[in-house]
C-alpha positions in Angstrom: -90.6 57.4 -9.6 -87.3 59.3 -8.3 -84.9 59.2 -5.4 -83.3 55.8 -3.9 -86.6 53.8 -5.7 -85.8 55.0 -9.3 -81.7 54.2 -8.7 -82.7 50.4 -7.0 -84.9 50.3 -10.4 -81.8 51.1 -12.4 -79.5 48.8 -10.9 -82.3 45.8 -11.4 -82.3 46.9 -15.1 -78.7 46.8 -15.7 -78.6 43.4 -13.9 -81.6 41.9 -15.6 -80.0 43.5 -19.2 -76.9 41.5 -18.4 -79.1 38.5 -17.6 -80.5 38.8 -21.0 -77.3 39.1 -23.2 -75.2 37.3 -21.3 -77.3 34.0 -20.0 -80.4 33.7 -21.9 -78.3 34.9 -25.3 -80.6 37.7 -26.2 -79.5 39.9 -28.8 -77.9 43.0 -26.6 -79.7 45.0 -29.8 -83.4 43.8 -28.2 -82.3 43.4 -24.9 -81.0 47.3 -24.4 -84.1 48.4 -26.2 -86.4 46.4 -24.0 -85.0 47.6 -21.0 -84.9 51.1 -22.1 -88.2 50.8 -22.6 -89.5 49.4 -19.2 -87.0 51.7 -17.2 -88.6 54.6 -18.9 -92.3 53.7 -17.9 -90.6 52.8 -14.4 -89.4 56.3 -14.3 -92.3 57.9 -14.7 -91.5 59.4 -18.4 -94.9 60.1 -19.7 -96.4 58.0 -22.6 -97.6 61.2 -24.3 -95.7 64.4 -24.8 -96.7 66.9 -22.2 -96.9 70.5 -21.5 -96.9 71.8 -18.3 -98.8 75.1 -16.7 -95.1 76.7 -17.1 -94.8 75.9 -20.8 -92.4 73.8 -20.4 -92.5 70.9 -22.9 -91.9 66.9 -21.9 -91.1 64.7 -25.0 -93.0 61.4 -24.4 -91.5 58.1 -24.1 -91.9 57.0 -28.0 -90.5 60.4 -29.2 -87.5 60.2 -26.2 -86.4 56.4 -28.0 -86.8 58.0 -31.0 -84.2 60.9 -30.4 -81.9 58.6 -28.6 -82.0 56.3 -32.0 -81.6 58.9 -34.5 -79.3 61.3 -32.6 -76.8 58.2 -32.6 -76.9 57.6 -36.4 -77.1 61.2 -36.9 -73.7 61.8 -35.6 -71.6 58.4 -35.7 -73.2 56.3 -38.5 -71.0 57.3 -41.2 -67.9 57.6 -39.5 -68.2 53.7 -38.6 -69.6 52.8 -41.9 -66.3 54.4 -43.6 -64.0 53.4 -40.9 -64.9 50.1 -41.3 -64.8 49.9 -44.8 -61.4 51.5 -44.8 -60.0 48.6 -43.1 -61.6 46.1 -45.2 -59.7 47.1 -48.2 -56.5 47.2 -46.4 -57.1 43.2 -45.5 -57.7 42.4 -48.7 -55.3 44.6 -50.7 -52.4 43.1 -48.3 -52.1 46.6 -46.9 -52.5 45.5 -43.3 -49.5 42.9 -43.9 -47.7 46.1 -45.4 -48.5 47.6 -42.2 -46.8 45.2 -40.5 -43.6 45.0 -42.4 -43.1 48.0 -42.0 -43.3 47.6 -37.6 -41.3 44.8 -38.3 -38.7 46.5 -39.9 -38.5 49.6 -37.5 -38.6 47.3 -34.3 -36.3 44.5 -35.8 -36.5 40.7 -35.7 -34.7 40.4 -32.4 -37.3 41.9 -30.2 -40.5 39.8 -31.8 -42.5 40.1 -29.3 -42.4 43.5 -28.8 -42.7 43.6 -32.9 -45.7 41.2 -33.2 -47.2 43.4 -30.1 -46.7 47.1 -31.9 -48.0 45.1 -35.1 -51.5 44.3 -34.0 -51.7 47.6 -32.1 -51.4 49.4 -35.7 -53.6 47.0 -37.7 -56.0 47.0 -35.2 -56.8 50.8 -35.5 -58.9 50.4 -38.8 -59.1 46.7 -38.5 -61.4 45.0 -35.9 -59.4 42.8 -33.3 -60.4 39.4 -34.2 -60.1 39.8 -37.7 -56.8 41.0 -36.8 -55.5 38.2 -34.7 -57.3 35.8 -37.3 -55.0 38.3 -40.0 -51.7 38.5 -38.5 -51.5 34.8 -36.6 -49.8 33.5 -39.8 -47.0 36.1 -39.5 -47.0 35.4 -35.9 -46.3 31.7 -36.4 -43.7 32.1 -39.1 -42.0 34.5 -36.2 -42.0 32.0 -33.5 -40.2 29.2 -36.2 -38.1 32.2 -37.1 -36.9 32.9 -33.8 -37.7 30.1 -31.5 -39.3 32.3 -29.1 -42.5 31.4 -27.1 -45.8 30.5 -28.8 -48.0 31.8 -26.0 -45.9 35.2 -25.7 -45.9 35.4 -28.9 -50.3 34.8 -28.8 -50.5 37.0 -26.0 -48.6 39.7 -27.1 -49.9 39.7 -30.8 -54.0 39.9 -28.6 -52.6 42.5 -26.3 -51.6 44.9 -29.0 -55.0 44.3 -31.2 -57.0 44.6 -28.3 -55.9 48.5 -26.8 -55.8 49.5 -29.8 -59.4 48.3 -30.4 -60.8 49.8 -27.5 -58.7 53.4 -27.3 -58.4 54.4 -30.5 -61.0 55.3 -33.1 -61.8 54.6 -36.3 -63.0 51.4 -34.1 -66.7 51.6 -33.5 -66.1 51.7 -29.5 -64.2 55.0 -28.8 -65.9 56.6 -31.7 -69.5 56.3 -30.4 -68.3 57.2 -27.0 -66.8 60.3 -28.0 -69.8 61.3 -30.0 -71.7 60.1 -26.8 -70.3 62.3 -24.5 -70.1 65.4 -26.5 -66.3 65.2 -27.8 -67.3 64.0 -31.5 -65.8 67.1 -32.7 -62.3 66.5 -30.9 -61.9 62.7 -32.7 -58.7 63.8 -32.9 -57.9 64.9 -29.5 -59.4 61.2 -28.9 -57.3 59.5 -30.8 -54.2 61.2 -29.7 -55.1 60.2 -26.1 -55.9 56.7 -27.3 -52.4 56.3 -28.0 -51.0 58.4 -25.1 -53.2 55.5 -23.1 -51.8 52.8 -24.6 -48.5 53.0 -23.3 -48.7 51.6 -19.6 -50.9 48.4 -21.0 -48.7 47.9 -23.7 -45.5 47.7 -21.6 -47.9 45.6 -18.9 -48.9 43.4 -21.6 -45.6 42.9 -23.1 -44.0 42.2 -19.7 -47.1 39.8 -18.9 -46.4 38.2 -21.8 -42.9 36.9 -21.5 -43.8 35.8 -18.0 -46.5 33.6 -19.0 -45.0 32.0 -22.3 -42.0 30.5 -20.0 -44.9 28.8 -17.8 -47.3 27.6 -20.5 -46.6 25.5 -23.7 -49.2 25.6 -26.4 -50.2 22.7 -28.9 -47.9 24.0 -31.6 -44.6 24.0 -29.5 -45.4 20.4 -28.0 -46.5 19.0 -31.6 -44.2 20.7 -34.5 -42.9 17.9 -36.1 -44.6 17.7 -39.3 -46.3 20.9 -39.6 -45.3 23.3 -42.2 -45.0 27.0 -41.5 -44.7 29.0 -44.2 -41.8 31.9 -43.9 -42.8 35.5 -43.6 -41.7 36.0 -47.6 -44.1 33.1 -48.9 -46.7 34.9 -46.5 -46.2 38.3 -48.6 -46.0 36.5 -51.9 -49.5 35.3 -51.6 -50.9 38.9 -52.5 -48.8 38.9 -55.2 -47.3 42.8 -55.2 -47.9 44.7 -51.9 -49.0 48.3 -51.5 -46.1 50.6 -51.1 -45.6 51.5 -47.6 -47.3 55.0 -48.3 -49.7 53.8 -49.9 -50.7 51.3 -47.7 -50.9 53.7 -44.9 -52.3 56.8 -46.7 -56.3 55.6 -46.1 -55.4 56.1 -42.1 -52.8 58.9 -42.3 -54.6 61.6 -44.5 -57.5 61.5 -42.3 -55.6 62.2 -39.3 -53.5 64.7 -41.2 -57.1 66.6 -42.4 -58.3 66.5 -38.8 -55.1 68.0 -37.4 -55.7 70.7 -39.7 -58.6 71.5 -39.0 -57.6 71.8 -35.3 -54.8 73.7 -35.7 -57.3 75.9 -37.6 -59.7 76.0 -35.2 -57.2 76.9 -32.2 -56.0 79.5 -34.5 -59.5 81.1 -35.0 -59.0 80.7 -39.0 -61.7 82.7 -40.8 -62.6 82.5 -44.5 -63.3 80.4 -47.5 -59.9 78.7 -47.4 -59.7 78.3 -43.7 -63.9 76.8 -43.9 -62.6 74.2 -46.6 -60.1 72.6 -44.6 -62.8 73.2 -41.3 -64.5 71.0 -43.7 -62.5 68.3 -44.7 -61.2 68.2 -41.0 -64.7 66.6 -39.8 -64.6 63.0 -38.9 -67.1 62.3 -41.6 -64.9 64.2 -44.2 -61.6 62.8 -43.3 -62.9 59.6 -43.3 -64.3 60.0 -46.5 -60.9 61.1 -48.3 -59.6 58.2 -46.9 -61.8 56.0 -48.2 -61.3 57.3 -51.6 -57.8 56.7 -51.6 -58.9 53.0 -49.9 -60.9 52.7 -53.3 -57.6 53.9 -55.3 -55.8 51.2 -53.4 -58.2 48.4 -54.2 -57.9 50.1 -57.8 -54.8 49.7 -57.7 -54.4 46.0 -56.7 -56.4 44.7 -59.4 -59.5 44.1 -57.4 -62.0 46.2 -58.7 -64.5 43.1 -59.4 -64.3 43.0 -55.5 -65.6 46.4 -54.5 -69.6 46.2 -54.8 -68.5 42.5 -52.3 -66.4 44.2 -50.0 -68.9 47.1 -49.6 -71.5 44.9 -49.1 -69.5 43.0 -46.6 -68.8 45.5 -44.6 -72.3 47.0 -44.3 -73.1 43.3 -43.2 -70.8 43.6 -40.9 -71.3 47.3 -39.7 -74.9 47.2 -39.5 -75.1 44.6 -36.1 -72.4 47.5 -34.3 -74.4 50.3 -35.4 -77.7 48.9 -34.4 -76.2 48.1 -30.8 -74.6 51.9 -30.6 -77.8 53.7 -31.6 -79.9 51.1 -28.3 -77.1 52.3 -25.9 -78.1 56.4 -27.3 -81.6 55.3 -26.5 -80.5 53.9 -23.2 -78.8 57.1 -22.1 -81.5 59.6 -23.5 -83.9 57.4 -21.0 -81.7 57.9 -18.2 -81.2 61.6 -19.2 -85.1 61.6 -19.7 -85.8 60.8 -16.1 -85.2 62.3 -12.9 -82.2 59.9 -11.8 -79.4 62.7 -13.0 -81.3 65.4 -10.9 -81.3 62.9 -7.9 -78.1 61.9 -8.2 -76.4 65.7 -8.7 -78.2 66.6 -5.5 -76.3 63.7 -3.8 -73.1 63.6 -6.0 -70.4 62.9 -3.2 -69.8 59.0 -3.7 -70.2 59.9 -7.4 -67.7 62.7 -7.0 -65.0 60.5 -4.9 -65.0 57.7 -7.1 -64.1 60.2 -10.1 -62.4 58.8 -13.0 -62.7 55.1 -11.4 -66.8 55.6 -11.8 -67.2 55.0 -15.5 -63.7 52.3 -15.7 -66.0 50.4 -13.2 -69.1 50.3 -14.6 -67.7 49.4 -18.2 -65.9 46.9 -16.6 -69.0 45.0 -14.8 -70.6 45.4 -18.0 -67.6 43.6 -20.4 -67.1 41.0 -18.1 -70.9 40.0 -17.7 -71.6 40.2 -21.2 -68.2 39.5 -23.3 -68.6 42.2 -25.6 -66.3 45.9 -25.3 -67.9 47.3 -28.2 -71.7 46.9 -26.4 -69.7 48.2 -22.3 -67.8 50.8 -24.5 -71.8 52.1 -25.8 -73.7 51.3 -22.8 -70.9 53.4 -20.4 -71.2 56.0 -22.5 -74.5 56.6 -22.6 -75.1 56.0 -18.7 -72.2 58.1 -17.8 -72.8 61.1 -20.0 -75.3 63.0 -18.2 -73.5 62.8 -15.2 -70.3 64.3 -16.6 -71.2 67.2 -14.7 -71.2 65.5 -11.6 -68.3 63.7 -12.1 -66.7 67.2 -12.6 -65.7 66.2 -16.3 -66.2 69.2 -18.2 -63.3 69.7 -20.9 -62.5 68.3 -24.1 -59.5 67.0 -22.8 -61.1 65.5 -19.2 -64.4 64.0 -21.5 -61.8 62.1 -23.1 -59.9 60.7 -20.2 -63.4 59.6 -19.6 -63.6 57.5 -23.5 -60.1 56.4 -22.3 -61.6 54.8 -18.8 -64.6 53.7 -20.0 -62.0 52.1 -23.0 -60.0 50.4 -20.1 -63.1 49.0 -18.2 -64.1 47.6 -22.1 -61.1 45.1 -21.9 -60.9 44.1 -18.5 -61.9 41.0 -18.7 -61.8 38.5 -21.9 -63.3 35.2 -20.4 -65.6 32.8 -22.2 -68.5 34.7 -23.0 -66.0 36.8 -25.5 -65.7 35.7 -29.5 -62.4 37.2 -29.1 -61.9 35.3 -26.1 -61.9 32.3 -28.4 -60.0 33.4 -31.6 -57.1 34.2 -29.3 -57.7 30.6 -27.7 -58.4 28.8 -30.7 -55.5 30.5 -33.5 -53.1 30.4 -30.4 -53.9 26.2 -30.0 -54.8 26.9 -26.4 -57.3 25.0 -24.4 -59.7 26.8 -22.6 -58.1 26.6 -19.0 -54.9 27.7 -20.7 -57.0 31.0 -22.2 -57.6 32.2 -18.6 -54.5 32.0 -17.4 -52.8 33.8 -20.3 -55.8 35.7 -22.5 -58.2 36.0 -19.7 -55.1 37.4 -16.9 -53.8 39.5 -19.7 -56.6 41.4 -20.4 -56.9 41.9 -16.8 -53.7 43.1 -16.2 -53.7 45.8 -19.1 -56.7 46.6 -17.9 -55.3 48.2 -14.4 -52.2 49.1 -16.3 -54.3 51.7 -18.3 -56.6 52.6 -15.3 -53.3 53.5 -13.4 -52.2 55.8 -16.4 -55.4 57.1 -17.4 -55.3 58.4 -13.1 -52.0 60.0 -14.0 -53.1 61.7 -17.0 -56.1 63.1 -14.7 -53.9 64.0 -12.0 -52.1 65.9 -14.6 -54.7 67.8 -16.8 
């Protein structure tokens, strides 16, 4: 099948995959495989591998879900593995309250939203966002007694800043597999540098959204205080007995960026030699990642928690192995689509494609997120529809490829309605009801959302 049959078929499947994940609950981990597999036969990919009269070679279908499976762990596995493990020891060594002590202190108490905001925006780098929220909500309630600002601000602002981080910046599953996805792996840093060049519009968006809403909503904590005990922001910190020292708390996420600016700064200087192939080395997301999480093992060492590493690393694969599962079915999704004749119909009638531009991949994640609830599964399945058109889309650079991340990132959190866990946590830890959630999680997320897409069309106006 090709031509306006094979893109009707691919519409159908997207819908029909949404169906599945979103109304009949099936895992999106079976329910991206299936439908890669029925799109492939629909597309005509052969059963068998083939060779034709040319020489030309045609992996079968089996061997094309293969290579979309493998390729994925091949090149992310182990950076989300470690990334994620990274930020497991910080929660438990009290190096993610550390974390945000130290925000605290360079914001200052009078601006608490904007401190609670910038708080979950660095946590949630290593951590994921609804541990996060679920981490940092006690510190945001011993704020709001502190300063007697808004409870819902204060919710909405602490969600805002976990959630851009969460989607824009790696070591979080999402913008790593997209990167590797669409060929800027090698450029994490580059990635991450625009993650937080991104984050500034939605950030100031959320922040302002914030302070709006919380003088129109009450939650259940301002109407009902009497009688409820918050602890202060010293008894929090005195619960993990002795804190990390500030650089040691942040020295399992700095030294990994430090390595892999190195390395680039190598690289752009065309280093050659053993010395300059050692810290080519350690520069690699894998590598980097890996120092890091030796000195997240020193910290954990450190703490006195040492009976707690064969749990915590066990804990995290349990928690890793769902995400990594998911990424690898949205490689096999795009090495389908990449596998058929759809790219080669579409370049030959790439001027829609070409006028929507950056906005093509922001809307597809987007329609994704918000059918399904989850921004790590639109973050994956973007990325692997949209990377064999980058061409097409006239994305060719490392520095346009991850504008792309950054859109596809934007579409990821635009919206958070009930079909989102995190959707919930925010709802639930913030004692919102439901109704109340839409207007203040569910709007907010929307509002970042263009906040970033409006940024993101700067940025490509600019590079």
């Amino acid at each position: 099948m090709t031509g306006v049959p094979l893109i009707i078929a691919f519409i159908v499947a997207i819908v029909v995959m949404i169906l599945l994940i979103s109304k009949l609950k099936v895992h999106p981990f079976l329910s991206i495989m299936g439908i890669s597999l029925v799109l492939g036969i629909i597309a005509g990919i052969p059963l068998v591998d083939k060779v034709l009269e040319d020489g030309t070679k045609i992996s079968g279908l089996a061997n094309v879900i293969g290579a979309g499976f493998s390729g994925t762990f091949t090149s992310i596995g182990i950076v989300i593995i470690l990334g994620a493990f990274i930020g497991s020891v910080l929660e438990k060594t009290g190096a993610a309250l550390k974390l945000a002590d130290m925000v605290i202190s360079l914001v200052g108490e009078k601006n608490p939203e904007l401190a609670i905001e910038l708080m979950g925006w660095v946590v949630s780098i290593p951590v994921f966002c609804d541990s996060g929220f679920v981490i940092l909500n006690p510190i945001r309630k011993a704020l709001v007694k502190r300063t007697g600002k808004s409870s819902v601000a204060m919710t909405v602002c602490l969600s805002c800043g976990l959630y851009i981080a969460h989607v824009f910046i790696p070591p979080t599953p999402g913008p790593i597999a997209a990167a590797n996805t669409l060929g800027v792996g090698s450029n994490l840093l580059l990635v991450m540098g625009m993650g937080v060049l991104c984050s500034i519009f939605p950030l100031i968006a959320g922040l302002i959204y914030a302070k709006m809403i919380g003088k129109k909503i009450k939650s259940a904590d301002e109407l009902n205080q009497a009688g409820e005990t918050v602890k202060t922001y010293e008894e929090l910190k005195a619960e993990y007995g002795v804190l990390p020292g500030g650089l040691n708390a942040i020295a399992p996420l700095l030294v990994p960026i430090i390595l892999m600016a190195i390395s680039s700064v190598v690289a752009m200087a065309g280093g050659k030699g053993a010395i300059a192939d050692f810290f080519t080395f350690l520069g690699t997301p894998i590598m980097a990642l890996a120092v890091g999480t030796v000195l997240a093992v020193i910290q954990l060492l450190g703490a006195g928690k040492k009976n707690d590493f064969y749990n915590l690393t066990n804990d995290t694969l349990k928690t890793v192995g769902p995400i990594l599962f998911v990424t690898a079915a949205g490689g096999v999704l795009g090495k389908v689509i990449a596998s058929s004749d759809m790219v080669n119909f579409i370049k030959a009638h790439a001027t829609v494609l070409q006028a929507m531009g950056i906005f093509f991949p922001f809307l597809l994640s987007a329609i994704l997120k918000s059918a399904q609830g989850s921004s790590t599964v639109a973050i994956t399945t973007t990325a692997g529809i949209v990377a064999p058109l980058l061409p097409v889309l006239g994305f060719a650079t490392p520095v346009e490829i991850s504008l792309v991340v950054m859109a596809i990132g934007a579409g990821a959190m635009t919206v958070s309605h009930a079909n989102d866990s995190y959707f919930w946590v925010v709802t639930n830890f913030g004692e919102m009801t439901p109704e109340e959630g839409y207007k203040t999680q569910t709007l907010m997320t929307l509002v970042i959302g263009i906040a970033a897409m409006v940024e993101i069309c700067i940025l490509n106006l600019i590079f």
